[in-house]
DOKE-596583 format. One record per residue: residue in three letters; x, z, y of N, C-alpha, C in turn. Coordinates in steps of 0.001 Angstrom, whole numbers, plus 500000, padded with zeros to 6 digits. Layout:
<sites>
alaXZYXZYXZY/...
</sites>
This chain:
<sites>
unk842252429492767994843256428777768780844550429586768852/unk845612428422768559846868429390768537847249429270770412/unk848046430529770354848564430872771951849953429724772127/unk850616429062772737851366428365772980852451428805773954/unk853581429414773919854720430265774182854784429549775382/unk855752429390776756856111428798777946857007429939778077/unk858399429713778078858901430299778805858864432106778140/unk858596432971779342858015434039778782856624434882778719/unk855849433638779235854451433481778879853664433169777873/unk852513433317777581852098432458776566850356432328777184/unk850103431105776728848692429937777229847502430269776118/unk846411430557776200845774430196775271845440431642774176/unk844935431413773385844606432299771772844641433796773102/unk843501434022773936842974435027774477843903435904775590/unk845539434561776065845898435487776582845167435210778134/unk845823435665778755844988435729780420845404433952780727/unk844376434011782003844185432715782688845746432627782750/unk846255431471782678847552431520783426847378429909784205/unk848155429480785413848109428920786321849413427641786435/unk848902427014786429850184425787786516850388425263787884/unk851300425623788983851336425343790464852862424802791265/unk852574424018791912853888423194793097853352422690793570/unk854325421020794244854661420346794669854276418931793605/unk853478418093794081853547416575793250854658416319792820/unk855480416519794002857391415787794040858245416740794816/unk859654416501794011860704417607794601860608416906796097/unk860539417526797044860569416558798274862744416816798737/unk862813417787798300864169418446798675864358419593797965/unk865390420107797814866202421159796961865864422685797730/unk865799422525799030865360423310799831863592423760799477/unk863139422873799867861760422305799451861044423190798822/unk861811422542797304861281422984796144861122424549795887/unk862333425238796140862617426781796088861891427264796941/unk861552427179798307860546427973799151859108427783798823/unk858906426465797880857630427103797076857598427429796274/unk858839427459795155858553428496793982858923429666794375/unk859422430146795142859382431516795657858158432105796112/unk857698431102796971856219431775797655855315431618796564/unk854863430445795490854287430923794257854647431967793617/unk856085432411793395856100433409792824855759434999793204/unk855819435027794385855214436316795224853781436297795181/unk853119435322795142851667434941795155851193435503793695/unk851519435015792987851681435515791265851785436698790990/unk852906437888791557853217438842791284851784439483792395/unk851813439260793452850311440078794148848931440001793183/unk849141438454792262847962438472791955847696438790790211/unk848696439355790374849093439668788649848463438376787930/unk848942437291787751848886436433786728850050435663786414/unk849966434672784994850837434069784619851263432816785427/unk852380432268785512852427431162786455853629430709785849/unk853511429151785744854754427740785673854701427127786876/unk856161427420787447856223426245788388856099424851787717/unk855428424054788575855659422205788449856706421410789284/unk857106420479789104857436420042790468857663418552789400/unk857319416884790323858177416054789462859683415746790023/unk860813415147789002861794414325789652861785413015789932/unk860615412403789400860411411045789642858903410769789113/unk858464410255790514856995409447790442856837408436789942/unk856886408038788912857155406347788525855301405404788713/unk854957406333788747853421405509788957852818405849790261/unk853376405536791284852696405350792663852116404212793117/unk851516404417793770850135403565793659851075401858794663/unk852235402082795453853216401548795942854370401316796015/unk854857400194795769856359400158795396857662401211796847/unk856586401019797886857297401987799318857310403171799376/unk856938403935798017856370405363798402857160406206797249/unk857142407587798065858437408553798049858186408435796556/unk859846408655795376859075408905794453859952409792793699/unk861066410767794479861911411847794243863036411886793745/unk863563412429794032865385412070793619866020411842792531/unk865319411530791669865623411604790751865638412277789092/unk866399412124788032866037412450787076867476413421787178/unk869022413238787017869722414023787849869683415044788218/unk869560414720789772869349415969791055867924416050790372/unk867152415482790342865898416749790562865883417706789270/unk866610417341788235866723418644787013867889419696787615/unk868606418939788272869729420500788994868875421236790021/unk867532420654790298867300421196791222866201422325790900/unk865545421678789746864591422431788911865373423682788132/unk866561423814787729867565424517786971868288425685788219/unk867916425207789382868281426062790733867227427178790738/unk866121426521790571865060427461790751864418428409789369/unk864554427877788664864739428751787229865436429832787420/unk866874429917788008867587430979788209867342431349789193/unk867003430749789660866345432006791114865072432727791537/unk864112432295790437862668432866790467862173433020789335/unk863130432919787913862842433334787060861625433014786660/unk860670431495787399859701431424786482859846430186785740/unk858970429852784447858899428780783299858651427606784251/unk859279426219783425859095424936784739858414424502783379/unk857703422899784650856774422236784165857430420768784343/unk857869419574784502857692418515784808857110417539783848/unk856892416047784255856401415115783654857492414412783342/unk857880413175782593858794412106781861858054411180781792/unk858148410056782273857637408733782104858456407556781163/unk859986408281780302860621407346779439861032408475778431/unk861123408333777178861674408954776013862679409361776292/unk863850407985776855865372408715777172865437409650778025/unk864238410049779076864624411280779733864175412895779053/unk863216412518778011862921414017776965864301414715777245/unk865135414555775840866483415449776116866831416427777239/unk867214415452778196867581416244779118866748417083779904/unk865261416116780179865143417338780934864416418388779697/unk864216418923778908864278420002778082865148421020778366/unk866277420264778425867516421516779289867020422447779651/unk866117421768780603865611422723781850864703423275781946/unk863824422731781657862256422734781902861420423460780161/unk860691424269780578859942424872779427858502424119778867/unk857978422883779378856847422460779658857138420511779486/unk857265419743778777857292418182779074856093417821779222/unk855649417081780239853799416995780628854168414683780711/unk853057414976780181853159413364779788851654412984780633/unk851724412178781283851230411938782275849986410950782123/unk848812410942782728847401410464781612847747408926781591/unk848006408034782438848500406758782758849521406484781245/unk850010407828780747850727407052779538850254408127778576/unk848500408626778250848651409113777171848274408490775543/unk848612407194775951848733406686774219850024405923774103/unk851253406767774905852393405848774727853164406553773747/unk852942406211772463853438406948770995855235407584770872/unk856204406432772009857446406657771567857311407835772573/unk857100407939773508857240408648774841856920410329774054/unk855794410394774011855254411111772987856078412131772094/unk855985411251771257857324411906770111858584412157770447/unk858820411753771532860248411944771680860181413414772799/unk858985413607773718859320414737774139858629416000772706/unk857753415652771945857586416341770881859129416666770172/unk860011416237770113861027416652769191861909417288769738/unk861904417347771102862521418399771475862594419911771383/unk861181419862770789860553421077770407859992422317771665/unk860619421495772854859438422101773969857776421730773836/unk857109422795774287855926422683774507855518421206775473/unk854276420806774959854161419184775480852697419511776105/unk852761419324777825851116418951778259850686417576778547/unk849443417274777555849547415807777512848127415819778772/unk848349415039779555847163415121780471846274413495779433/unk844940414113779547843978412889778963843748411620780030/unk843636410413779453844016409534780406842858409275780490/unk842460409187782181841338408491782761840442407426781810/unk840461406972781167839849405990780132839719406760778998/unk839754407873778360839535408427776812838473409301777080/unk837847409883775712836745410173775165837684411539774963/unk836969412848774927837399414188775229837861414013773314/unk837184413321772485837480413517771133838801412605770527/unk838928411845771889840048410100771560841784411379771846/unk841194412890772311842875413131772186843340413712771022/unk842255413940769762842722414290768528844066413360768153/unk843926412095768544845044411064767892846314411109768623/unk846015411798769839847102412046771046848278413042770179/unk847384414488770046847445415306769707848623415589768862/unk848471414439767612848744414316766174849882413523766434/unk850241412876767440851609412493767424852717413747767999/unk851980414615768536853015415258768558853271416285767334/unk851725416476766955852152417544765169852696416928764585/unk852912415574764699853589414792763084855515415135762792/unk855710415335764556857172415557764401857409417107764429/unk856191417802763960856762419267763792856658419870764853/unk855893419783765658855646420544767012854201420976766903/unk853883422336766867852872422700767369852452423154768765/unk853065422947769735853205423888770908852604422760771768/unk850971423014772073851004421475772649849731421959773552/unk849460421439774987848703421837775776847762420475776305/unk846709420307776367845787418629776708845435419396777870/unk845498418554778889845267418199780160843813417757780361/unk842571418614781219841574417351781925841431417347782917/unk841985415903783523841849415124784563840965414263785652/unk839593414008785103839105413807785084838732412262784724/unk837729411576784736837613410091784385837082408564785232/unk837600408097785024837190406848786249835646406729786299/unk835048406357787547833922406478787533833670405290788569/unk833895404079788079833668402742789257835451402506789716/unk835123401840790784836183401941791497836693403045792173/unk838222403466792414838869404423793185838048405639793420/unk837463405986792380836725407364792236836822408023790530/unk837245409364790633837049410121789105835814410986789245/unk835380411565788081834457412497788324834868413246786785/unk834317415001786783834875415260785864833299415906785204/unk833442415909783828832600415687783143832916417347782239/unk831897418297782955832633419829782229832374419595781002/unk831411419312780176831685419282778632832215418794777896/unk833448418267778708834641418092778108835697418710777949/unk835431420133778658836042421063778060836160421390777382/unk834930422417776786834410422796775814835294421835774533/unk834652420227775043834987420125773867836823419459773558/unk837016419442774081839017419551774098839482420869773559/unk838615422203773587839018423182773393838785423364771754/unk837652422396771438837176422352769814838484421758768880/unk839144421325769632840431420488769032841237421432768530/unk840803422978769047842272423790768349842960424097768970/unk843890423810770900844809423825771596844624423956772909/unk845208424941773223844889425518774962844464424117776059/unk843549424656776600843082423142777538843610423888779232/unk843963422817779791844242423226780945843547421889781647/unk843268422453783224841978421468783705843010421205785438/unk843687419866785419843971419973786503843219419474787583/unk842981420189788337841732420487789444841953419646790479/unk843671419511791561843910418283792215843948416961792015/unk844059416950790506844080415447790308842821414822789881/unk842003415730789743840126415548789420839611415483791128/unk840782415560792084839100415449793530840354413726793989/unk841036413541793274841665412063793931841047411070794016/unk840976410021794698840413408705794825841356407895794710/unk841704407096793741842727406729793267843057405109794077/unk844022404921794526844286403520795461843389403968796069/unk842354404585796907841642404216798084842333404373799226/unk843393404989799388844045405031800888844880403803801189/unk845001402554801024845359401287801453846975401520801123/unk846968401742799552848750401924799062848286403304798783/unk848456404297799163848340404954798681847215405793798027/unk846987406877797271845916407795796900845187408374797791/unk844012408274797903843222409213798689842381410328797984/unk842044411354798517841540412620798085840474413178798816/unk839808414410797527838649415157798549839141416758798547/unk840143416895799503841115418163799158839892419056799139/unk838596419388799913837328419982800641836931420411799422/unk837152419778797724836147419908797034837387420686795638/unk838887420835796124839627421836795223838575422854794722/unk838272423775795549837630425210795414836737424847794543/unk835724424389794743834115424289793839834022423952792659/unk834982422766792646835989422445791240836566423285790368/unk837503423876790823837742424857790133837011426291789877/unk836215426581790391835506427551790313835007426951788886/unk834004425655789188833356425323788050833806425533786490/unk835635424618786408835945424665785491836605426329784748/unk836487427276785530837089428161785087835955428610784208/unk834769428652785024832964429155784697833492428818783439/unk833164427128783046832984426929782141833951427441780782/unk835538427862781235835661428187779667837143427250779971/unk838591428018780228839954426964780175840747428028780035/unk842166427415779909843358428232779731844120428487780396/unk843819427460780908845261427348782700844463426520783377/unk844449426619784407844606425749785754845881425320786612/unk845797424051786623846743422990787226845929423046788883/unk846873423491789524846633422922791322848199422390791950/unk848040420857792394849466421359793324849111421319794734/unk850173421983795010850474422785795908851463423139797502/unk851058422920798437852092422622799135851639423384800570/unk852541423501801330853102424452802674852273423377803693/unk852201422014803513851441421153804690851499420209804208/unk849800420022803673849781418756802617849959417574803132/unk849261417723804880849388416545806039850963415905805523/unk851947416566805047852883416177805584853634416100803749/unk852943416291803216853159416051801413853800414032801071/unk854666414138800781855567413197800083854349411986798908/unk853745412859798340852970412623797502851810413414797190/unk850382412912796919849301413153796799849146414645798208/unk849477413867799406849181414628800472847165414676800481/unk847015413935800003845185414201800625844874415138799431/unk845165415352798403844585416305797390845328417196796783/unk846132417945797978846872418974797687845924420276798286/unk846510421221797476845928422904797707846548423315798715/unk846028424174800402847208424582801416847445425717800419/unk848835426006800744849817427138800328849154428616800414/unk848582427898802053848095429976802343846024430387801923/unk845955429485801092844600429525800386844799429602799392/unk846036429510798343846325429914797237845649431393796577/unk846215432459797243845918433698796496844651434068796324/unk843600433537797791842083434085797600841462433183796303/unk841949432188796361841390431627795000842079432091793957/unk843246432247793492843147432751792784842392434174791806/unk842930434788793287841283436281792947840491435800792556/unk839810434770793215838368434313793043838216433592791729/unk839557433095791374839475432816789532839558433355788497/unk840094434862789104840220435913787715839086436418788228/unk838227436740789197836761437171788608835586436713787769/unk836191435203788183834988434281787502835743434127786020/unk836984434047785678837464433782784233837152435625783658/unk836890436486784492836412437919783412835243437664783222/unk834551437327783971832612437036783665832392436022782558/unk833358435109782809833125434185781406833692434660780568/unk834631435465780361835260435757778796833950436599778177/unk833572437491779433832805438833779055831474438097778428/unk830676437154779068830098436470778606829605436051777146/unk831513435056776816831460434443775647831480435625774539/unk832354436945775022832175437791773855830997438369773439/unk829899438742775014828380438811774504827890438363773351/unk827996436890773829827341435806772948827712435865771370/unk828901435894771932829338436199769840828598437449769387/unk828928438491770108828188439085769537826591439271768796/unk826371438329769561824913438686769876824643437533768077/unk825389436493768304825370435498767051825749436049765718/unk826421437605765881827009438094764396825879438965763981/
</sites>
């Protein structure tokens, strides 16, 4: 597996866990910076790699009434605020081709969102920007259905490409995540990252909005690290009670760092592990 650059990080091909963390939505300009600051102090205590996230626009809320961020605009001046001021790699999502371009400007990361991962123009067009692309797998695909994902973005000359697992519908307004689908996303060749808040959501169950099992972040992620990933996706917020978006299945702010510890012990036991094993197979 090749390593996939971010910024001045790099994902994948054996480098360390690195961590993908914010806010669902810029809630404010203010907002945004007092958690990439406090992620970024969190990061530096916990010596690991870290991309801020944040979106500028929610376009798939579960309600036409519900917050869905300032924009494409302000929220890239606002994402471009915090770049220079915390010096770490950004992440957002694009829900239209015409916004690739620009936000590239800014952002080190175009994340295409599982609700549109077989939307081909969308796709290619943040592929040609030649930023790194995280395609989250959409609730309905087969861990092997993102080879074809994949390949739209190699076709325009991009190798820099990160698959998302999300987890998968399981009935109504429930996901469940299925670990050997790690494993096998990782057989594809390309850093897998496992986002952990958006695997405990209950999707429409809160009457308009999303409901969540914030209770079950931790165990989750513990699991998926066990098993074998590149990054972990959590977002993240100061008082989820009071979160703009995906308030029920947000990470609190000040439980951040013990898990994280608690993920670089369990991601050394599994590396140490998998290198056993090879060995033991040569």
């Amino acid at each position: 597996m090749k390593p996939v650059r971010v910024g001045s990080l790099s994902v994948g091909g054996g480098h360390p866990l690195a961590f993908i963390l914010g806010p669902c939505v810029i809630e404010s300009a203010a907002h945004a910076l007092e958690m990439a600051s406090a992620i970024h102090e969190v990061a530096a205590r916990c010596h690991v790699p870290v991309i801020f996230k944040a979106s500028y626009d929610k376009a798939n809320r579960t309600s036409v009434q519900s917050f869905r961020g300032p924009g494409l605009t302000a929220g890239l001046r606002i994402l471009e605020d915090v770049r220079e001021r915390t010096g770490l790699p950004l992440l957002t999502d694009i829900h239209d081709p015409a916004h690739a371009a620009a936000a590239a400007e800014v952002v080190d990361v175009l994340q295409i969102p599982a609700f549109l991962s077989r939307q081909t123009d969308l796709i290619a067009a943040a592929a040609r920007t030649g930023k790194a692309v995280n395609i989250k797998k959409g609730q309905f695909l087969a861990p092997k259905d993102m080879r074809h994902v994949i390949a739209k973005v190699t076709a325009e000359g991009n190798e820099s490409v990160l698959v998302t697992e999300r987890g998968v519908s399981f009935g109504y307004n429930d996901l469940i995540v299925d670990m050997r689908a790690l494993p096998m996303l990782r057989e594809l060749g390309y850093p897998v990252v496992f986002d952990v808040t958006h695997s405990v959501q209950l999707p429409g169950a809160g009457d308009g909005v999303t409901a969540g099992l914030s209770q079950y972040i931790e165990p989750l992620a513990a699991a998926g690290v066990a098993v074998g990933v590149d990054a972990v996706f959590m977002e993240v917020h100061d008082d989820p009670s009071a979160a703009k978006s995906d308030a029920a299945n947000a990470l609190r702010l000040d439980r951040l760092e013990a898990l994280i510890m608690k993920l670089k012990r369990i991601d050394a036991a599994a590396r140490e592990g998998a290198t056993a094993a090879s060995g033991a197979r040569a």
